[in-house]
Legacy VTK file of the C-alpha trace (Angstrom):
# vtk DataFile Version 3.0
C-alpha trace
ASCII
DATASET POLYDATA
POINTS 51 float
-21.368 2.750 13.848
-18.625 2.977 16.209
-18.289 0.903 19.613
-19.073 2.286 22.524
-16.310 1.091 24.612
-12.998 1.891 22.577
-14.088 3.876 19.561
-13.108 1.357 16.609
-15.468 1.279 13.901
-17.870 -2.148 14.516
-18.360 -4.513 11.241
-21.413 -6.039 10.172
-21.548 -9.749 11.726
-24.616 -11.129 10.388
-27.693 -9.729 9.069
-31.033 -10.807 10.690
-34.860 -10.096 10.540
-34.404 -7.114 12.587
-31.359 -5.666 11.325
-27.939 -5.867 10.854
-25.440 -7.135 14.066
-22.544 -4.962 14.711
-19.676 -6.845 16.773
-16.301 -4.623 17.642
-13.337 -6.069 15.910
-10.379 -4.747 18.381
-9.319 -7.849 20.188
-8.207 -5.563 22.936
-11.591 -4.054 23.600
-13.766 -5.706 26.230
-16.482 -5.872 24.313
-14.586 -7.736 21.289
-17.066 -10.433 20.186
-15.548 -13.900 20.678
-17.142 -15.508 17.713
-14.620 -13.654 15.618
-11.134 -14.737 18.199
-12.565 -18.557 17.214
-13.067 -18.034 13.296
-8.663 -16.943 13.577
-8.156 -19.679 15.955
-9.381 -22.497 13.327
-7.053 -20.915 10.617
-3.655 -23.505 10.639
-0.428 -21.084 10.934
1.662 -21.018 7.948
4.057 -23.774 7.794
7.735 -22.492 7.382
10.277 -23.758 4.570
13.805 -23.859 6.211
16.885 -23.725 4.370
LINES 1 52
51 0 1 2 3 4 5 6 7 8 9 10 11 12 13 14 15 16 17 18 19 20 21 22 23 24 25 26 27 28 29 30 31 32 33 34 35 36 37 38 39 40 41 42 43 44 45 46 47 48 49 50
């Protein structure tokens, strides 16, 4: 299934009673679901080892 909006293939969100949700994954789309922006927001960036 592809979004309607930008094109982009959607993924699979959650599956429910009544089907499978399809969410667009291209943060630049307007129709990019939020929920997924907050699951990349919780992730703590990578600490960096300096020399």
């Amino acid at each position: 299934m592809k979004c309607a909006v930008c094109g982009l293939e959607m993924i699979v969100y959650q599956v429910t009673e009544d089907g499978p949700v399809y969410v667009c994954r291209n943060k630049r789309c307007p129709d990019f679901d939020k929920r997924l922006r907050k699951e990349a927001e919780e992730t703590p960036p990578e600490e960096e080892t300096g020399d």
